[in-house]
N, C-alpha and C positions, 0 to 999 in steps of 0.2 A: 536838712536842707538839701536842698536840693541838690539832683543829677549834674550842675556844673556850677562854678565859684565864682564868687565876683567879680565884674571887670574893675583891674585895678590901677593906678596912671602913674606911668613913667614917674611925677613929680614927685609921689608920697613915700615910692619905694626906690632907694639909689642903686645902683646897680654897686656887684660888690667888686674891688680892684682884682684879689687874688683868685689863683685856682682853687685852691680847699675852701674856702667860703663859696662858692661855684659848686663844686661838687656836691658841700654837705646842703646847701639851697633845693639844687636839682632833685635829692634825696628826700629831704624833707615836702618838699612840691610833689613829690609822687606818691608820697605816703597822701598827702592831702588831696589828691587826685584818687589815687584807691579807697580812700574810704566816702566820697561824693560818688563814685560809679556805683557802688553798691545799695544807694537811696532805693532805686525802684526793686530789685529783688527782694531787700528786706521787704518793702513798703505794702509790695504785693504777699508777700509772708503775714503782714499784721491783718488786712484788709478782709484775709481771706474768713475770716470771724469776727475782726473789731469793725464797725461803722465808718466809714472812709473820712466821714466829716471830724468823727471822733480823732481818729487817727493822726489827722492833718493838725490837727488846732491842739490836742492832747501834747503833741512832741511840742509843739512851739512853746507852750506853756514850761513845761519841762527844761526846755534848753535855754529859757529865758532865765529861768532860777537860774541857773550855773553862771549865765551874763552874770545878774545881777552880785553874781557873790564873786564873781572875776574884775567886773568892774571896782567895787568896793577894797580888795587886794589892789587891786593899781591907783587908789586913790582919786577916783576917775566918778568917784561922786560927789565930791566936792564942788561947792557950786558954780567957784572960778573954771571947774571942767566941765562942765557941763552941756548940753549942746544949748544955743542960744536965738531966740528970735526965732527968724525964718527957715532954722536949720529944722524944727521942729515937725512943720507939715512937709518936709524934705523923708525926716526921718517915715513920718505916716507914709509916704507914697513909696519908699524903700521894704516897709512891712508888708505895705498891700501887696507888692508882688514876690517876695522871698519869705514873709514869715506866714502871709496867708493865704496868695494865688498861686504859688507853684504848688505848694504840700497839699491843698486841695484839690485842685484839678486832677496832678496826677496821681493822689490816691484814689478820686473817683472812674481813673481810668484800667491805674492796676488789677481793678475789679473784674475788668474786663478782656485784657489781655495780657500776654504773655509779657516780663521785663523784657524781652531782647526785641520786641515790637516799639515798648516806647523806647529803647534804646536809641537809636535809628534816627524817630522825631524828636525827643528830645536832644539828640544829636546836633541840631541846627540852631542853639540856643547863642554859642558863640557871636555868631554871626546875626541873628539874633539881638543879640545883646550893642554890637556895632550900629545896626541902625538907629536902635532909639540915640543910642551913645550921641551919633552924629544930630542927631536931631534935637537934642537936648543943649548941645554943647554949638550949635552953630557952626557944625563943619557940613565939606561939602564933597563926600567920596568921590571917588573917580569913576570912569565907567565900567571900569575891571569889577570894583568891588558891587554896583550895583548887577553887573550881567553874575559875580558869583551866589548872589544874594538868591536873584530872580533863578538861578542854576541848582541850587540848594535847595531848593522850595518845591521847584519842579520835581525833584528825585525823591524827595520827602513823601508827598503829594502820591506821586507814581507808585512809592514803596505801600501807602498805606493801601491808595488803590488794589492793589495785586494781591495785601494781604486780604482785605474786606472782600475777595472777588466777584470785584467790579466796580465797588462802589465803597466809598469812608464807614466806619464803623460808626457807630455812636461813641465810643471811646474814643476816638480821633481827635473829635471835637475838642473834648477835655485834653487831650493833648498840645491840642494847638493852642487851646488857653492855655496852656503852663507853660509853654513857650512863651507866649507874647508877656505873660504875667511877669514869667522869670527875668523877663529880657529886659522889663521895665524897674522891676526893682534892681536889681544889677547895676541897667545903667543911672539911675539917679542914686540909686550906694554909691557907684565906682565915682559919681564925680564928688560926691559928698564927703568920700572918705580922704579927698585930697583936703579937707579941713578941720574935719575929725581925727581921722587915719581909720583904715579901712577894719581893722580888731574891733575898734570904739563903732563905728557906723553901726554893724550888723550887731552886737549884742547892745546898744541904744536902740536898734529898729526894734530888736527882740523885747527887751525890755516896756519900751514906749508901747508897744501892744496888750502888755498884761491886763491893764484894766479891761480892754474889751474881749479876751479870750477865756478870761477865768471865769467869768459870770455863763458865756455860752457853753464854756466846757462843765460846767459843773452841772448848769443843767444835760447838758447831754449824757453826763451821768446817771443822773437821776432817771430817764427819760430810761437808759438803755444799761441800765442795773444786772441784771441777772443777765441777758449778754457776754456783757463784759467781766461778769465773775466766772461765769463760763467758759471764758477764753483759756487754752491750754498754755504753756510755757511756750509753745513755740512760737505762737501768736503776739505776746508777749515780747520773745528776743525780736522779733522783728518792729516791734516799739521802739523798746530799748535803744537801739540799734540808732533807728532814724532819730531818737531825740536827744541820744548824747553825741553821739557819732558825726549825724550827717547834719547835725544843723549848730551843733558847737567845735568836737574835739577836732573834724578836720579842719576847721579854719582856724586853727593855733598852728598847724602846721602847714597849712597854704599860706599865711602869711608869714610867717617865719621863715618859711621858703623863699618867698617871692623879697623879699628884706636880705638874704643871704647871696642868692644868685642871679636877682635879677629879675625885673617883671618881663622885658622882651625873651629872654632864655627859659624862665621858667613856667610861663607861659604859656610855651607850646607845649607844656606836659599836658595840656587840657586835652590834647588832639585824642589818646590813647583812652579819654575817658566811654567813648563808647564800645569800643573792645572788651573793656573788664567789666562792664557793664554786661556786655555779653557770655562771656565768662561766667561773670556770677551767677547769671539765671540759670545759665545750664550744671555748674556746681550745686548753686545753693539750692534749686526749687526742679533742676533735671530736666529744664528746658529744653528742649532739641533746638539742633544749631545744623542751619540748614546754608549752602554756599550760595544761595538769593541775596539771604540775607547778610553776608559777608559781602558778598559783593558791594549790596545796597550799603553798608557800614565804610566801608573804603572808597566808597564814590562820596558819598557825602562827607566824609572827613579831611577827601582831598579838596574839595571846593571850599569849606571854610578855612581849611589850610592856604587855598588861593587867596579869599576873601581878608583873609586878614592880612595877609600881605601888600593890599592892594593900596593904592596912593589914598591918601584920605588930607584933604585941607584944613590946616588946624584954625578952630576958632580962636577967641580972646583967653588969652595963657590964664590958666586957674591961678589962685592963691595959694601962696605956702601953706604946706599942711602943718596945724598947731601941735599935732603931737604924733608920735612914731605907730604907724599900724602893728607894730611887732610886739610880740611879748617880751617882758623885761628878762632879765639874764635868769630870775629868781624861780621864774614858771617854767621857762624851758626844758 
């Protein structure tokens, strides 16, 4: 899963009284935050030999299994738990853009440039993710939050320009879809999971997808055989990586975080994710790390730093959520 985690609402996740539930929150939220930054290095590590299309739809498949056997431990197949009615093409429009627009696009991008490039654009997912939010939910930001939005956009925009020089790459593009993609599953997850809980949302989206990802991945198997047996070990970890990693194991502990310390505190651990993102590329795949593009990292991290801070008018108060997005004491 993708380079940043779901928006999740104040109602589902309580904030918690004490300091140490605070602290071990914030800890658990960065571990979950560190292991989301690192989607696009691996992703570009798998790409650089497996089929992008493979890549993308391959890991969902993968992290769906583990839903599905996570779910089944929490008793969360039962029918009484089940999601119901309308929740269902809720769940479908959740998948389109977190189990199969983001891991697509940006694998079809990693192809092409460097992780610390879609760093940067995926960078603005946050913010991102608020707009649909607001538009979904019948609020009405203030004008702070749209001049940070439109501010955002502009330096994104600017950054890729400079890198493409002069003009967007073809990669870009795919970029910008994983953004809008991410930003839409997210937000029709984040409000979803205030009846689900936000654990249930995303391994239901992941799950609710199987049918139409096993049949296309299998043929893409077949299709791209001897490829894919060709693929080295390293190729390989950076699979691995995105399918247990980035699209399951961190959101046991993004949301366990966010259930421990708070969704407005923990939160802003998101800010940091384009930095270790940057990091990684340059550890894991020895990216050069150039001070443009720090700059361009700390300009845009502080406008959705503004952007989210910005007045936003609440719409009609959601429903109590039916069950707790956290993992039970047993899994932790």
């Amino acid at each position: 899963m993708p380079a940043s985690s779901p928006t999740s609402s104040p109602a589902s996740v309580p904030a918690a009284p004490h300091s140490a539930p605070h602290s071990s929150g914030m800890l658990l939220g960065f571990i979950g935050v560190a292991i989301f930054s690192q989607t696009l290095p691996f992703t570009r590590m798998a790409v650089a030999e497996l089929d992008p299309i493979f890549v993308a739809l391959a890991r969902a498949v993968l992290a769906a299994l583990l839903a599905l056997a996570l779910l089944a431990m929490r008793g969360a197949l039962a029918a009484a738990r089940r999601p119901r009615g309308g929740q269902w093409p809720r769940l479908a429009v959740t998948a389109l853009g977190v189990v199969v627009g983001f891991p697509v696009f940006s694998s079809l991008a990693m192809r092409e440039v460097p992780a610390s490039h879609g760093a940067i654009v995926v960078g603005l997912l946050p913010l991102a993710t608020a707009v649909f939010a607001a538009w979904f939910g019948g609020e009405r930001p203030s004008a702070g939050f749209w001049l940070s939005a439109v501010a955002g956009s502009a330096l994104v925009v600017g950054f890729a320009v400079w890198q493409g020089a002069g003009g967007l790459q073809h990669a870009d593009w795919y970029l910008f879809a994983a953004v809008v993609m991410g930003a839409l599953g997210y937000a029709e997850g984040g409000k979803l999971s205030r009846e689900l809980g936000g654990l249930e949302t995303i391994s239901w989206a992941l799950v609710a997808s199987l049918p139409v990802l096993v049949p296309v991945t299998a043929w893409l198997v077949l299709r791209d055989l001897p490829a894919i047996a060709a693929a080295s070990p390293r190729a390989w970890g950076g699979m691995a990586y995105v399918s247990v990693f980035s699209m399951f194991v961190g959101f046991l502990f993004w949301y366990a975080g966010l259930a421990k310390g708070g969704v407005a505190r923990v939160g802003q651990i998101q800010l940091l994710q384009p930095f270790l993102t940057l990091a990684g590329g340059a550890l894991i795949l020895s990216e050069p790390l150039d001070a443009p593009t720090i700059a361009f990292a700390v300009a845009v991290i502080a406008v959705v730093a503004v952007g989210r801070r910005a007045a936003v008018r609440q719409g009609a108060p959601a429903p109590a959520p039916e069950t707790s997005p956290v993992l039970p004491g047993r899994i932790h």
